[in-house]
N, C-alpha and C positions, 0 to 999 in steps of 0.2 A: 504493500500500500504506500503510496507517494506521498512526500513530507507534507504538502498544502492538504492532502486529503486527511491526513490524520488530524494535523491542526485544526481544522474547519470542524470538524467532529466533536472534538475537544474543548474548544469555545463556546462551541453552540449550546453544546450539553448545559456547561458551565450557568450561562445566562438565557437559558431557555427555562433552567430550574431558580435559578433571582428572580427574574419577573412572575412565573407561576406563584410565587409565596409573598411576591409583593401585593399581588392582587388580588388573592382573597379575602383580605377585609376593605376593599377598594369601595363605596355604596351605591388664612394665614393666619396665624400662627396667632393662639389665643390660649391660653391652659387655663383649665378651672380657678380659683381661690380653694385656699386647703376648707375641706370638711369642719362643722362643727365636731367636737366628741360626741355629743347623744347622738349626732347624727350616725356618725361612724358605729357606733355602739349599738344601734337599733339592726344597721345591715348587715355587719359583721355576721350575723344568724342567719342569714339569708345560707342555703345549701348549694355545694358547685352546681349542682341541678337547676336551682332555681335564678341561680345566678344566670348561667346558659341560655335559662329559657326567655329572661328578661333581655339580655343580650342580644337574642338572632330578632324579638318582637321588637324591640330600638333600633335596632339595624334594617330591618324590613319599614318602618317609617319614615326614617334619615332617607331612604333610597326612594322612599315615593314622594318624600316633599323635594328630595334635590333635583331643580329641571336642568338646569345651565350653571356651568361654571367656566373660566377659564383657568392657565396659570402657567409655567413654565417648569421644566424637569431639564437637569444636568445629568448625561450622564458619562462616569468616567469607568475606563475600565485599565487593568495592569495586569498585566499578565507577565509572570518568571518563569521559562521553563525551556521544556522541550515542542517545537527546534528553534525558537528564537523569543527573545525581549520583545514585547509589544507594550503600545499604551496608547488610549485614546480618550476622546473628550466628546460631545454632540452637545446642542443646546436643541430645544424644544419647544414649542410653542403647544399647548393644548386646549383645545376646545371641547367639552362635555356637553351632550343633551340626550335626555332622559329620552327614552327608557335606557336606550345601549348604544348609544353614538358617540363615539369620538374621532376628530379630528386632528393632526399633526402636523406642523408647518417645523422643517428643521433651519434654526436659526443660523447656526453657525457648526462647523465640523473640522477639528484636528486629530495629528495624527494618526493612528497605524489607519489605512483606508483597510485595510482588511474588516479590522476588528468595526468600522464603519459600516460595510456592508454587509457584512456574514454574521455580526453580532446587533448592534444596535438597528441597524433597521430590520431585521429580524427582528425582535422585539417586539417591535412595534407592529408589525404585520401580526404577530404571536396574539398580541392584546386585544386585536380590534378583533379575531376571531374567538376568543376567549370569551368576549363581552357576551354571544349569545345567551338564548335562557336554561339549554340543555347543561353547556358547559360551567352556568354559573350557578346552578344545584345542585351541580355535583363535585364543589372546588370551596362552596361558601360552608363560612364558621356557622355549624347545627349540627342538631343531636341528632340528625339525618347520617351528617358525616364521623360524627365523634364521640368519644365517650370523654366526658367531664369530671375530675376530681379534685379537691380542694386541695389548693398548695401553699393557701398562708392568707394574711390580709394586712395590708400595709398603710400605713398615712403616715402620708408624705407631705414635704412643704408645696406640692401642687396637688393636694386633694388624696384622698382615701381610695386604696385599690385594692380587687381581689386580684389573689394570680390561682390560674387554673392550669393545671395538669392536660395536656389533651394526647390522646391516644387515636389515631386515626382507627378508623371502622375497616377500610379495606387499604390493602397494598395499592396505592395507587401514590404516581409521582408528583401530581398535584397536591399532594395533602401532605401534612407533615405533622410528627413528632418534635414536642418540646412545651414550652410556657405560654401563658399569653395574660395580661394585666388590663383589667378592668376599669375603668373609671366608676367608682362606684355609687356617684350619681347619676350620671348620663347611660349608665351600662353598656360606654363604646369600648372595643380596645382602644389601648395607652402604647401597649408596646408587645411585640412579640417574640421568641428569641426561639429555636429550634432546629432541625436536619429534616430533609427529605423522609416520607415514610417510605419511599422506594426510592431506591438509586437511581437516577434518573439517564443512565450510561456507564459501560464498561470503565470508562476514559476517567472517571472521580470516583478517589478514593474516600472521600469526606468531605461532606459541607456544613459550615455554622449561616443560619440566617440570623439577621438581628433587623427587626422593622421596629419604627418611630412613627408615632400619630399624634399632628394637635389639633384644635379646634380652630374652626371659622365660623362666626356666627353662631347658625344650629348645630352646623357637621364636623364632625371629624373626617379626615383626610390623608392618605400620606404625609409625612413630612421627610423620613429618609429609612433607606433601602439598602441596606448592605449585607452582602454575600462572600463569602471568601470558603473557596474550595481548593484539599488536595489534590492534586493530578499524578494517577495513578503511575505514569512515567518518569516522575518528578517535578518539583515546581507549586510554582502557587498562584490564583486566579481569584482576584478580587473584583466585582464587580458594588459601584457604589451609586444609586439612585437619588439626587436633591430634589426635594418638591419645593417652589416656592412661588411666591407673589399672586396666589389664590385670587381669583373676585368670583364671588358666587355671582351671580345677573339675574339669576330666574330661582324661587323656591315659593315654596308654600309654607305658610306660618309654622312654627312647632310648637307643642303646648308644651305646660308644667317643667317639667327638669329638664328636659332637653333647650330650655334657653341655659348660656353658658352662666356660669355662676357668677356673681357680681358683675353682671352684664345689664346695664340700663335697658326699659323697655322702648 
């Protein structure tokens, strides 16, 4: 097998499994105010169960009142390994409209054109096919996909979180093994941190995800994506996702806790 064949292999794998676990909890930058105590104290009893279930029921609203958004995504990648040093950059332009649309305009692009065209705009062609309704029932955080178990409850100087245990239901490379932290007003993820539940290629020998979420307005949103995996040949492949400069344009009002907290009406 020819050196560009392996490498293309090898990359793709890489960041075909980054984006997949970026975007399942997909639906500027704004973080709650920390929790009262009684408040904390009251939910803290809440069950990973019920925690879950309030979870995917926020998550399923967030996604029906957000119509339009824009915002722009950096993304960079590094690759050390076998058969050569690469490294690359893209800017983004994205347009969001409800139900599953989106939009790409590439800003700006350096570096390796490989990783340009075989990696990043791969991606993106990856996403907009992903967005469907089949694909995205069977990739979204539910007790459809997961089993849920309590793994602590924290308050924090930016508000009070569960962290849950999650166990994927089936070997599938979409779904993954590891933690995911709650906001435990809003009941959105906070942050996520875990490995593929299926190896997503011969070519990685290990991957750490670690995803970041803040608030805009009603929603939570990406904020940053990073991936870093071993390659079974040697070497190491980092891919990193920046979300920023959000404007929502188009939503529908959201009630009760889902306004952000110390957020005027």
């Amino acid at each position: 097998m020819g050196n560009a064949r392996v490498r293309s292999r090898v990359l793709f794998a890489v960041f075909v499994l980054g984006f997949n676990l970026a975007a399942v909890c997909e639906p500027p930058p704004q973080r709650p105010e920390a929790a009262s105590s009684s408040f904390s104290a009251q939910n803290a009893t809440l069950t990973a169960a019920q925690v879950a279930k309030k979870l995917q029921e926020r998550n399923a609203q967030r996604a029906a009142a957000l119509q339009e958004f824009h915002g722009i995504r950096i993304y960079r990648m590094q690759y050390r390994g076998f058969p050569s040093d690469r490294d690359a950059e893209m800017v983004v332009n994205v347009a969001y409209r409800a139900p599953n649309s989106k939009e790409f305009s590439v800003v700006s692009q350096t570096g390796s054109k490989f990783i340009i065209d075989r990696v990043f705009k791969k991606l993106l062609e990856g996403e907009q096919e992903a967005a469907n309704d089949e694909n995205r029932l069977n990739t979204v955080l539910s007790q459809e996909n997961y089993d849920f178990t309590s793994a602590g409850y924290e308050n924090t100087s930016d508000g009070a979180e569960y962290v849950l245990n999650l166990l994927p239901k089936t070997k599938n490379k979409y779904l993954y093994r590891g933690k995911i932290w709650v906001d435990a007003k809003d009941f959105a993820v906070v942050r996520i941190e875990g490995e593929p539940a299926k190896n997503p290629s011969f070519w990685i020998k290990k991957t750490e995800v670690k995803h970041r979420y803040v608030k805009v307005g009603d929603f939570w949103l990406p904020s940053e994506n990073h991936t870093e995996s071993v390659i079974r040949l040697g070497g190491q492949a980092i891919l990193s996702i920046e979300y920023k400069d959000y404007k929502i344009t188009k939503a529908a009002p959201m009630r009760g806790p889902e306004r952000a907290r110390g957020e005027s009406k």
